[in-house]
N, CA, C and O atoms as a GROMACS GRO file, in nm:
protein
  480
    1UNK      N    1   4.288   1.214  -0.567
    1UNK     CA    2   4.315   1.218  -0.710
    1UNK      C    3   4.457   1.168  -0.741
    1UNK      O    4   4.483   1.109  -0.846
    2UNK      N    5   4.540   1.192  -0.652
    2UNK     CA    6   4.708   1.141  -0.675
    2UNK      C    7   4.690   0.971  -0.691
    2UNK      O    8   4.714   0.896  -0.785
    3UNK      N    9   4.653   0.956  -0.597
    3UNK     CA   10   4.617   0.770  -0.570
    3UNK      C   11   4.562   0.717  -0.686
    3UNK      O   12   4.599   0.607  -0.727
    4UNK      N   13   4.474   0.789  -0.748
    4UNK     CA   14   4.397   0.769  -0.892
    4UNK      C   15   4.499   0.727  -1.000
    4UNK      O   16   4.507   0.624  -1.066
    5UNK      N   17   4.590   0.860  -0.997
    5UNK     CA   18   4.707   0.885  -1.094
    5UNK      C   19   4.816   0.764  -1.079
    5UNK      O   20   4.867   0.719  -1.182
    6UNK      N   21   4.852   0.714  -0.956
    6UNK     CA   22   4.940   0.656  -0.890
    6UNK      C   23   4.891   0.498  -0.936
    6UNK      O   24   4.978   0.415  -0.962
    7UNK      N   25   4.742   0.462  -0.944
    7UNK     CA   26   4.716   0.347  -0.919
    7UNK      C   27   4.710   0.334  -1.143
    7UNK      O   28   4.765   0.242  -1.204
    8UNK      N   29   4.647   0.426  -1.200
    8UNK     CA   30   4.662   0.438  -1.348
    8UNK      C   31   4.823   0.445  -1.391
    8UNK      O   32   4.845   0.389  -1.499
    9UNK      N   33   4.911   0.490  -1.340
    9UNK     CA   34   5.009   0.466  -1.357
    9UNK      C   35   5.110   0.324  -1.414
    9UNK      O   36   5.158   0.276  -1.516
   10UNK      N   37   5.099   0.302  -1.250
   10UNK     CA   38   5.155   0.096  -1.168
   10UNK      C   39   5.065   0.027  -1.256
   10UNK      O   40   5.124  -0.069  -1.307
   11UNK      N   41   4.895   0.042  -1.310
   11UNK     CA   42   4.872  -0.063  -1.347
   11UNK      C   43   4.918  -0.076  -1.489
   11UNK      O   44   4.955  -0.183  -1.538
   12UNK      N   45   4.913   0.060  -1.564
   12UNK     CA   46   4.974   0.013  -1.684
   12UNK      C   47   5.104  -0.052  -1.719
   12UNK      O   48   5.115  -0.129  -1.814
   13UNK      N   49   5.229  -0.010  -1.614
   13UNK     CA   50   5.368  -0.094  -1.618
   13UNK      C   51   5.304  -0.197  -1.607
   13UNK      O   52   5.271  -0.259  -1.708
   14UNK      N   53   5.265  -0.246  -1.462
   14UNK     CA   54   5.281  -0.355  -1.461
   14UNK      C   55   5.197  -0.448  -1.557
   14UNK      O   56   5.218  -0.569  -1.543
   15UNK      N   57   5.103  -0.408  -1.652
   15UNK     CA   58   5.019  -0.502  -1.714
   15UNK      C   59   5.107  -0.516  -1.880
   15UNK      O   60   5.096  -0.607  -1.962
   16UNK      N   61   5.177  -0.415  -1.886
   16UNK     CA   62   5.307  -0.443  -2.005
   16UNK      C   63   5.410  -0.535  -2.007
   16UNK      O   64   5.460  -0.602  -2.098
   17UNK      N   65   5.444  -0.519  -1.836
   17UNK     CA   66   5.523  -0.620  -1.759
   17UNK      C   67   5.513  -0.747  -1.777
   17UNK      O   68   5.592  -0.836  -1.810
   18UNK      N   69   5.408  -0.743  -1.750
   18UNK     CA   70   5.319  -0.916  -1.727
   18UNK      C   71   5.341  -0.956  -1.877
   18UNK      O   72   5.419  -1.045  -1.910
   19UNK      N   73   5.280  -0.897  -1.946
   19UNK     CA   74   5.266  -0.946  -2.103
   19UNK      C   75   5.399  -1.003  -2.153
   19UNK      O   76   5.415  -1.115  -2.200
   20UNK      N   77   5.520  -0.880  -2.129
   20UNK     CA   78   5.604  -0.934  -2.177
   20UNK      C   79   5.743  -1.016  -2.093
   20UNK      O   80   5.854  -1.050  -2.135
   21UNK      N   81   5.699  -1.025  -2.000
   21UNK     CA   82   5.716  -1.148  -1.915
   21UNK      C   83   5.695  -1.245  -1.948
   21UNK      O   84   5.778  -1.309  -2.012
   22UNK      N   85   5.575  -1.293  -1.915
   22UNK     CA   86   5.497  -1.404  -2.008
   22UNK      C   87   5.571  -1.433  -2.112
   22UNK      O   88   5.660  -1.516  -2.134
   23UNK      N   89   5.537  -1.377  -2.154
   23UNK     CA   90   5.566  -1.390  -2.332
   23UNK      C   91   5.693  -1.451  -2.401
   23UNK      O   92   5.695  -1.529  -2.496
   24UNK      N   93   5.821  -1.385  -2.316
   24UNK     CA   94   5.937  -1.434  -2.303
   24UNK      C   95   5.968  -1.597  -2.254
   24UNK      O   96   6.025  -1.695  -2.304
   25UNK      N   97   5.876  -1.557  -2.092
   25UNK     CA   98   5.897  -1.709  -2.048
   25UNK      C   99   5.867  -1.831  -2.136
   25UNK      O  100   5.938  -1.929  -2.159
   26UNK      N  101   5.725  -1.797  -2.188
   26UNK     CA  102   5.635  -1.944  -2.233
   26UNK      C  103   5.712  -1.951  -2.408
   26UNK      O  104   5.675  -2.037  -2.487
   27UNK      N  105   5.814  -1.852  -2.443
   27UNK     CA  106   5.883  -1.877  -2.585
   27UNK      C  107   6.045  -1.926  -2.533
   27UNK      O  108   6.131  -1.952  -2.617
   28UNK      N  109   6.072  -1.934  -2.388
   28UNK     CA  110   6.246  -1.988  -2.384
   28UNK      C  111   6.200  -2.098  -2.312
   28UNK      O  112   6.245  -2.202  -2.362
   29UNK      N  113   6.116  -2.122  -2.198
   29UNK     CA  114   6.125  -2.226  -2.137
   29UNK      C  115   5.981  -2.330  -2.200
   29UNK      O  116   5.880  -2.274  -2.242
   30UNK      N  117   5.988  -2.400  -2.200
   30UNK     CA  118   5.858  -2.484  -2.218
   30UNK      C  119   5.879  -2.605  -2.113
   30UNK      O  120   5.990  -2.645  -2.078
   31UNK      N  121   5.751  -2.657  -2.068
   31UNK     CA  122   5.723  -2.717  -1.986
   31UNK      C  123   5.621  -2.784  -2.030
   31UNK      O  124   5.532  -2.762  -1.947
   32UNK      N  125   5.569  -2.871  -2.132
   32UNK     CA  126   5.458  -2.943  -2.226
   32UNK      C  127   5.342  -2.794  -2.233
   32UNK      O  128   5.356  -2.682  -2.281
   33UNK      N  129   5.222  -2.868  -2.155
   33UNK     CA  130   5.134  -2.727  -2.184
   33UNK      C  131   5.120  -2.657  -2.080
   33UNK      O  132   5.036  -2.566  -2.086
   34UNK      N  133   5.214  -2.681  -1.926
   34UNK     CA  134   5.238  -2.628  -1.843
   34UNK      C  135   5.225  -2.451  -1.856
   34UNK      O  136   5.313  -2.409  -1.931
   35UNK      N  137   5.169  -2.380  -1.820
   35UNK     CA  138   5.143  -2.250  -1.849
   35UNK      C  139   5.248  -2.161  -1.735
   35UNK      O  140   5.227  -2.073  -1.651
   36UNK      N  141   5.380  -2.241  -1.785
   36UNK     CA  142   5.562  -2.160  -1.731
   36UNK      C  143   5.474  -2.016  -1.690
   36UNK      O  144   5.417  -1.991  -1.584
   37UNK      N  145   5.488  -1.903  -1.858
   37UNK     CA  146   5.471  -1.788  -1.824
   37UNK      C  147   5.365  -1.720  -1.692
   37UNK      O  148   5.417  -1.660  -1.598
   38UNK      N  149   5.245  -1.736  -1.700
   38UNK     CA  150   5.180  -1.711  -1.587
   38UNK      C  151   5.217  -1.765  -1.466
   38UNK      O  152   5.190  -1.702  -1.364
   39UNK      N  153   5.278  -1.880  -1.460
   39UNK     CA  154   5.245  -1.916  -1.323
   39UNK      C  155   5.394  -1.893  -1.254
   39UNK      O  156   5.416  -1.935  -1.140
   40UNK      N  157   5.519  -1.805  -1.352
   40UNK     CA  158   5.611  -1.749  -1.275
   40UNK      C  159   5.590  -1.581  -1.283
   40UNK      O  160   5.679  -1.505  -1.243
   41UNK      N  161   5.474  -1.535  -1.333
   41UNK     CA  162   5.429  -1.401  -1.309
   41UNK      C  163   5.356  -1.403  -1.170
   41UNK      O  164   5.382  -1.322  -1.080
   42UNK      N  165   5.282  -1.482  -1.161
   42UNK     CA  166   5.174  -1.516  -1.036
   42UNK      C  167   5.305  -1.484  -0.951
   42UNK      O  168   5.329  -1.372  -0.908
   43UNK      N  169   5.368  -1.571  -0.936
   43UNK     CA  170   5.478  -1.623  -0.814
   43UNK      C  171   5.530  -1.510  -0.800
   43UNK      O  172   5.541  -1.470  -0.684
   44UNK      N  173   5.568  -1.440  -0.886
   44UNK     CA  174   5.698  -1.327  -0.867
   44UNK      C  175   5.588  -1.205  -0.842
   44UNK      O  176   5.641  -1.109  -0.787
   45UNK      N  177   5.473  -1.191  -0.864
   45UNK     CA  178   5.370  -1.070  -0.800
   45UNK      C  179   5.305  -1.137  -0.694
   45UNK      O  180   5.185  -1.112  -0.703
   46UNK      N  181   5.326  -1.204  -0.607
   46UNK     CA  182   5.286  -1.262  -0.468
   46UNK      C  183   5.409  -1.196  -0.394
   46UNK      O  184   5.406  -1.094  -0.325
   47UNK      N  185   5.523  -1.280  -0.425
   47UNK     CA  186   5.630  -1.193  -0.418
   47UNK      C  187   5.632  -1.041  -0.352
   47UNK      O  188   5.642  -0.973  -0.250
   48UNK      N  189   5.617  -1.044  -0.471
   48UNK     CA  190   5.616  -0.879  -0.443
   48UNK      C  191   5.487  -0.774  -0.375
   48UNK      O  192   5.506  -0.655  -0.348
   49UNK      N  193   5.362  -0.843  -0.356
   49UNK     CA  194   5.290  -0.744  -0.316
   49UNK      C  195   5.293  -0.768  -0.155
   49UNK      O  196   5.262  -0.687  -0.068
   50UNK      N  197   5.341  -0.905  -0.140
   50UNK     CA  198   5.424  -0.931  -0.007
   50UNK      C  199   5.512  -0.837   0.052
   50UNK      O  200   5.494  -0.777   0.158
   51UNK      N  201   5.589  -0.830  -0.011
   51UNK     CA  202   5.719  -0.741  -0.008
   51UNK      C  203   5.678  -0.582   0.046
   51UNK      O  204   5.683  -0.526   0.155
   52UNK      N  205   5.636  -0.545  -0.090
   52UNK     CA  206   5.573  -0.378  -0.064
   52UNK      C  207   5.421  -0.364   0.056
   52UNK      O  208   5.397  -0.257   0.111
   53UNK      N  209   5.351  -0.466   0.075
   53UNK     CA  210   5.237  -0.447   0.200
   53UNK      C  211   5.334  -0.440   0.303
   53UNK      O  212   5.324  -0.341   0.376
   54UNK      N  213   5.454  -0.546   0.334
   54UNK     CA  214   5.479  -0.506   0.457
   54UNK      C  215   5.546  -0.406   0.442
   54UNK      O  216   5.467  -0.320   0.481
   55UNK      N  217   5.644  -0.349   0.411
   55UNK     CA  218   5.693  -0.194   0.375
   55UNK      C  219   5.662  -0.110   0.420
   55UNK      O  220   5.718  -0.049   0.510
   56UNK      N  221   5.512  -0.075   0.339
   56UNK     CA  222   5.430   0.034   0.368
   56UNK      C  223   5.339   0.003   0.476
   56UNK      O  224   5.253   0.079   0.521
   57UNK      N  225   5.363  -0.105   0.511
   57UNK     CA  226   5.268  -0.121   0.686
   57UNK      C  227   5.357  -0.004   0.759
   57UNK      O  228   5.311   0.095   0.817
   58UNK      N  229   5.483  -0.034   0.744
   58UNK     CA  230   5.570   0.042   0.863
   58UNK      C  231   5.618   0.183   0.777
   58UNK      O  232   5.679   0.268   0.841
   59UNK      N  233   5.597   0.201   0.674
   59UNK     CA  234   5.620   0.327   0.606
   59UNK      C  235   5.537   0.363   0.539
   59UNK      O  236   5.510   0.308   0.432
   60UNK      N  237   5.478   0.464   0.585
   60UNK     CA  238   5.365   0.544   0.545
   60UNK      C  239   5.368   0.634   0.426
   60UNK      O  240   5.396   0.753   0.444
   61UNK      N  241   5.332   0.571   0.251
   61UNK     CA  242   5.370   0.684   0.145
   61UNK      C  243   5.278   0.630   0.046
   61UNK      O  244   5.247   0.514   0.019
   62UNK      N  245   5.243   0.744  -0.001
   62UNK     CA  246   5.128   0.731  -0.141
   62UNK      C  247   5.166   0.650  -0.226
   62UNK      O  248   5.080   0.594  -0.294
   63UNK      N  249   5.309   0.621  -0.248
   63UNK     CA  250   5.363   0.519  -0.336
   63UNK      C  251   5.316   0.436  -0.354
   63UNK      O  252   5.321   0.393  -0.469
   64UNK      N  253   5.224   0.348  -0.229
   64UNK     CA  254   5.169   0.217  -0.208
   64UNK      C  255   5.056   0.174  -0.288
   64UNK      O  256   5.014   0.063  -0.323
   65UNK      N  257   5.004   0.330  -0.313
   65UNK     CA  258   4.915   0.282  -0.407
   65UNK      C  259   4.936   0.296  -0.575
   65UNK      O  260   4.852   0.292  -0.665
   66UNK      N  261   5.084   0.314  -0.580
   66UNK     CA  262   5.124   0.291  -0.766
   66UNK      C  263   5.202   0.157  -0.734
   66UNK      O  264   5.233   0.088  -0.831
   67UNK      N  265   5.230   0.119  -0.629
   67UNK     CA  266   5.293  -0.050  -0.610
   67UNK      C  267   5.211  -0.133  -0.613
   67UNK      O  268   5.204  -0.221  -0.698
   68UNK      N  269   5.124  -0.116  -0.507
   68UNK     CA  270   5.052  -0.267  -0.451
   68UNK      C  271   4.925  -0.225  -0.565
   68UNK      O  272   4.922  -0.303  -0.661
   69UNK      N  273   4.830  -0.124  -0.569
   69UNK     CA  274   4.669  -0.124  -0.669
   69UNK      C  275   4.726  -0.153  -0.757
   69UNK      O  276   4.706  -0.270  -0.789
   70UNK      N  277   4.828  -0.074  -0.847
   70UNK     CA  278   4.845  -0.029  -0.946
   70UNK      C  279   4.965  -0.121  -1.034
   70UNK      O  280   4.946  -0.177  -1.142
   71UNK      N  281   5.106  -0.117  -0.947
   71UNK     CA  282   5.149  -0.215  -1.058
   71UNK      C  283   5.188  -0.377  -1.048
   71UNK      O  284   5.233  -0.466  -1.121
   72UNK      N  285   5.147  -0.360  -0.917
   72UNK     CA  286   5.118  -0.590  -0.838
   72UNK      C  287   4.970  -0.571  -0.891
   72UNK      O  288   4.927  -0.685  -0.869
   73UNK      N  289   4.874  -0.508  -0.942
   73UNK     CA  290   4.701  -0.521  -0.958
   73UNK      C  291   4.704  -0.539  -1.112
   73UNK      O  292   4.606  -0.587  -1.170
   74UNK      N  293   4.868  -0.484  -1.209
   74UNK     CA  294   4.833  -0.465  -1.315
   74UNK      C  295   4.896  -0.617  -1.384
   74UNK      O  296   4.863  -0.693  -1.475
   75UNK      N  297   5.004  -0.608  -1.283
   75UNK     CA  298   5.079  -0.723  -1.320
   75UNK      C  299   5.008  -0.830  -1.293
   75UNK      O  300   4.985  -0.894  -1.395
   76UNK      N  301   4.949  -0.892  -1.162
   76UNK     CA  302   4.825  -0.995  -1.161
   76UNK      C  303   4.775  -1.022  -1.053
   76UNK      O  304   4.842  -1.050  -0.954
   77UNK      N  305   4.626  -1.015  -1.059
   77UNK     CA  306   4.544  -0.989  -0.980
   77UNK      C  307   4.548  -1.091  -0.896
   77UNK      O  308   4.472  -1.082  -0.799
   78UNK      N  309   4.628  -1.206  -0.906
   78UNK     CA  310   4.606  -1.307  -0.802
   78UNK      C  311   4.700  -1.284  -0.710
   78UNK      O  312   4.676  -1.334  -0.600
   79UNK      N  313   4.851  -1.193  -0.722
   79UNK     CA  314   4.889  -1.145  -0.636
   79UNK      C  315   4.778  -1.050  -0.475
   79UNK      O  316   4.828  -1.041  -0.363
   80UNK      N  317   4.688  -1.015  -0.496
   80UNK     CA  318   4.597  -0.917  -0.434
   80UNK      C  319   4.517  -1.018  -0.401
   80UNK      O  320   4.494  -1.002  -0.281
   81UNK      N  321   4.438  -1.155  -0.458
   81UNK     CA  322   4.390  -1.250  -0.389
   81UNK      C  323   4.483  -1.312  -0.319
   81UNK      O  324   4.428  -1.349  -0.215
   82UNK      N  325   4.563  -1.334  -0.319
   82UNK     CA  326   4.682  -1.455  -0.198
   82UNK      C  327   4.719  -1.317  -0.083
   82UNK      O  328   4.749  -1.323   0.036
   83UNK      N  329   4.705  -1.219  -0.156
   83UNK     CA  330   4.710  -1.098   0.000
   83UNK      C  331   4.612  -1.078   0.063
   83UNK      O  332   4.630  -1.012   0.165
   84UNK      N  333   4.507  -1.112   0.041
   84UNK     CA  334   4.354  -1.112   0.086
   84UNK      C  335   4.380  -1.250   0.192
   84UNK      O  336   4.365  -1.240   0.314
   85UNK      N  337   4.418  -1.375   0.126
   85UNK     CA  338   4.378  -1.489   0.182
   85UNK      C  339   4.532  -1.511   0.314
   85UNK      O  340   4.544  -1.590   0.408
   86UNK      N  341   4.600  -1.433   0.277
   86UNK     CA  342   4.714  -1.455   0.368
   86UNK      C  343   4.646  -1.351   0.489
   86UNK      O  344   4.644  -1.404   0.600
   87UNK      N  345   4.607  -1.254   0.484
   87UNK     CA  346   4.546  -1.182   0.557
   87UNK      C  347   4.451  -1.235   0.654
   87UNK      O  348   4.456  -1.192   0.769
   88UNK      N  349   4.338  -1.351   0.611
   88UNK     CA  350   4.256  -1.465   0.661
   88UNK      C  351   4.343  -1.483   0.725
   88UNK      O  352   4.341  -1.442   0.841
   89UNK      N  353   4.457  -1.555   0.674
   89UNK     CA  354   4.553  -1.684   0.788
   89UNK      C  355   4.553  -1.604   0.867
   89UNK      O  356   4.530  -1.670   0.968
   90UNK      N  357   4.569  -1.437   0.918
   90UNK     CA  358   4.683  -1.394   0.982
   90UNK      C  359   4.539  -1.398   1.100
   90UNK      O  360   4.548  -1.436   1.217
   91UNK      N  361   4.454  -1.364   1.053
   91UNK     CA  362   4.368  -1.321   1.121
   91UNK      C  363   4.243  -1.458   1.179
   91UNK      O  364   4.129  -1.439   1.221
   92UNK      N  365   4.306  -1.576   1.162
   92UNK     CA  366   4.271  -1.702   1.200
   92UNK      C  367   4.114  -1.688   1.160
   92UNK      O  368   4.027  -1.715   1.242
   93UNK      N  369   4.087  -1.649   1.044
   93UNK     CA  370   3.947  -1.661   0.983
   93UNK      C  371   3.962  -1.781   0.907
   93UNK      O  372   3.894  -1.770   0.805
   94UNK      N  373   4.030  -1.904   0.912
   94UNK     CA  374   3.994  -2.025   0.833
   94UNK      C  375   3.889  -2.068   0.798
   94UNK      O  376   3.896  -2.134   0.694
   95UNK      N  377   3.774  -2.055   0.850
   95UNK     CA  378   3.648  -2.104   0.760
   95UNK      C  379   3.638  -2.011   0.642
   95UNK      O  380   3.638  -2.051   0.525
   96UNK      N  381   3.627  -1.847   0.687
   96UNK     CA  382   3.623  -1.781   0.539
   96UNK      C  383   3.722  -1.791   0.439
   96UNK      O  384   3.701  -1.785   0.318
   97UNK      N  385   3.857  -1.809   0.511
   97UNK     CA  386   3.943  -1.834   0.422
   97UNK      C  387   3.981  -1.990   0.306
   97UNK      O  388   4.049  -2.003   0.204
   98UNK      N  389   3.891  -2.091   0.392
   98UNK     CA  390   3.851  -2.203   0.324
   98UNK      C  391   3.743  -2.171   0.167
   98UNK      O  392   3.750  -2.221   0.055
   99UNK      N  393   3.641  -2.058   0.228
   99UNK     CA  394   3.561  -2.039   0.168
   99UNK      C  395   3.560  -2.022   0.022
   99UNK      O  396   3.513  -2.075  -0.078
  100UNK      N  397   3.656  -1.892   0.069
  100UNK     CA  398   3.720  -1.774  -0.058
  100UNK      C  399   3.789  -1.835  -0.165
  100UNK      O  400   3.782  -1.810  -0.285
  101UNK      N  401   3.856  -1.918  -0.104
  101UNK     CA  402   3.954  -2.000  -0.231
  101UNK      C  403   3.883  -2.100  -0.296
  101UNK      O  404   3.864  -2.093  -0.417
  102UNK      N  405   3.851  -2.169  -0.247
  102UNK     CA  406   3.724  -2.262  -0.296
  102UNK      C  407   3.624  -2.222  -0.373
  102UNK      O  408   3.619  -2.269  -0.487
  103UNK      N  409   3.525  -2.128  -0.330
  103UNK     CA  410   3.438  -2.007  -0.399
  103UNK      C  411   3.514  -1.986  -0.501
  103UNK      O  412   3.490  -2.029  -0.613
  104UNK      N  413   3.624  -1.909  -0.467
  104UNK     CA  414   3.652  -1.806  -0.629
  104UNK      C  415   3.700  -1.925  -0.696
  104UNK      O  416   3.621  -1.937  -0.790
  105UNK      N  417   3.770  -2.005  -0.702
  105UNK     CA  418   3.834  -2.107  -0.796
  105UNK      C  419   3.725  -2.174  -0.838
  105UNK      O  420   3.743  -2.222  -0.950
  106UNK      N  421   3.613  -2.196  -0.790
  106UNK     CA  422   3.506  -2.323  -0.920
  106UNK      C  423   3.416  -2.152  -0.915
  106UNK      O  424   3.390  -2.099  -1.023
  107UNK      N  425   3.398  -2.120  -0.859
  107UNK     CA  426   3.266  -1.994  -0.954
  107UNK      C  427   3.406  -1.919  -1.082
  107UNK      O  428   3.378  -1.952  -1.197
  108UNK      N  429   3.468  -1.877  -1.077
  108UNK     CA  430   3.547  -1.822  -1.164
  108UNK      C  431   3.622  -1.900  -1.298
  108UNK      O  432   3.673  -1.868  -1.405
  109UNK      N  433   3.594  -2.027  -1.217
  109UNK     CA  434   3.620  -2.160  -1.334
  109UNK      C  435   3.522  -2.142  -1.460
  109UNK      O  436   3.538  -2.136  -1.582
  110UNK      N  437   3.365  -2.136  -1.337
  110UNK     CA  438   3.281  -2.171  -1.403
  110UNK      C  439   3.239  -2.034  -1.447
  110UNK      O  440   3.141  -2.068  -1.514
  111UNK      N  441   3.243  -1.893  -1.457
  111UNK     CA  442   3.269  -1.798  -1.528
  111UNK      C  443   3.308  -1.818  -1.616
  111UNK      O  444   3.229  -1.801  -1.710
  112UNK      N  445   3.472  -1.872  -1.657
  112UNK     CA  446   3.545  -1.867  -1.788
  112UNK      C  447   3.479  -1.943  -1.875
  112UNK      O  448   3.489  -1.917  -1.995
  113UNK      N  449   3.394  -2.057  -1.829
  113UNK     CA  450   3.356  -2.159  -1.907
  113UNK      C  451   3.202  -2.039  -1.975
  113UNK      O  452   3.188  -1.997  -2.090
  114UNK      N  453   3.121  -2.017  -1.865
  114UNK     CA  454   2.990  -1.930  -1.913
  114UNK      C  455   3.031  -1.857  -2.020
  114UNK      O  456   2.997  -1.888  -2.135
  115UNK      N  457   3.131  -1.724  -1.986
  115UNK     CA  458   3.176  -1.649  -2.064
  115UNK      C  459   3.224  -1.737  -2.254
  115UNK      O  460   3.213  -1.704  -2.373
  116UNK      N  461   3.256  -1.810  -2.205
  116UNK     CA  462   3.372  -1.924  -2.359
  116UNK      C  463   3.198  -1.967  -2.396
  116UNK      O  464   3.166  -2.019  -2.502
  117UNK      N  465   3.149  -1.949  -2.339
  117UNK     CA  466   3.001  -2.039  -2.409
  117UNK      C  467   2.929  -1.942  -2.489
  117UNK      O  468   2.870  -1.971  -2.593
  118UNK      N  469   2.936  -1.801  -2.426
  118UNK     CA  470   2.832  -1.747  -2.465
  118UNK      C  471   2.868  -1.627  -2.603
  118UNK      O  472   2.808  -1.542  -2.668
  119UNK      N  473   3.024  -1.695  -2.592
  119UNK     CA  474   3.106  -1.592  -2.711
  119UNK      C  475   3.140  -1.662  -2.850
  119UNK      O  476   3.223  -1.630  -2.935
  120UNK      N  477   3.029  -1.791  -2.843
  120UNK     CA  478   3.002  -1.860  -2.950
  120UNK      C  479   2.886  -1.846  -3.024
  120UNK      O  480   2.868  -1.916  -3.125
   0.00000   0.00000   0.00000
C-alpha cells in the first residue's frame, strides 16, 4: 500500500512537472515546429530514471517507487520505455529489442492516428 501511495504521489509531481516544463520551453525557445518542449522533457526523464535505477540497484528503499513509477512515469513514459530497451542492450536481446522499438513506434503511430479518426 506505501508503494501505491509513493507511486500516486511521484506521478502527480512529476506530470505537473512535465506540463510546466513543456510549457515554458516551447514559449522561450522555438525551434520552427520542432516539438523543443517534449523532446527536452523526454531527454531530461531518461536522464533521470537512469540515474535513480542505478541508485536503487545498489540501495535498497521504497523511495524507488515515488522516483522511477511515480515521478520519471508521471513526468514521461518514454523515460520507462528507453529503460526497458536499455535493459535489452544490457541483456544482448537485440532481436527483441529491434522488435520493441519498431513495434511500439508504427503500432502507437498508428494508434494516435485510429484514436484522431475515431474522435471525429
Amino acid at each position: 500500500m506505501k508503494a501505491a501511495l509513493y507511486i500516486f504521489l511521484g506521478g502527480g509531481l512529476g506530470s505537473v512537472l512535465r506540463y510546466f516544463v513543456s510549457y515554458y520551453i516551447s514559449r522561450r525557445l522555438m525551434v520552427g515546429a520542432f516539438p523543443l518542449g517534449t523532446f527536452l522533457v523526454n531527454l531530461a526523464g531518461c536522464f533521470l530514471i537512469g540515474l535513480f535505477a542505478g541508485y536503487f540497484l545498489r540501495n535498497e528503499s521504497d523511495l524507488k517507487y515515488l522516483m522511477i513509477a511515480g515521478f520519471c512515469g508521471g513526468f514521461t513514459t518514454f523515460s520507462t520505455f528507453s529503460l526497458e530497451n536499455y535493459n535489452l542492450w544490457q541483456q544482448q536481446q537485440y532481436g527483441m529489442l529491434a522488435l520493441y522499438v519498431v513495434s511500439s513506434l508504427i503500432v502507437c503511430l498508428l494508434a494516435v492516428g485510429l484514436g484522431f479518426r475515431l474522435s471525429k
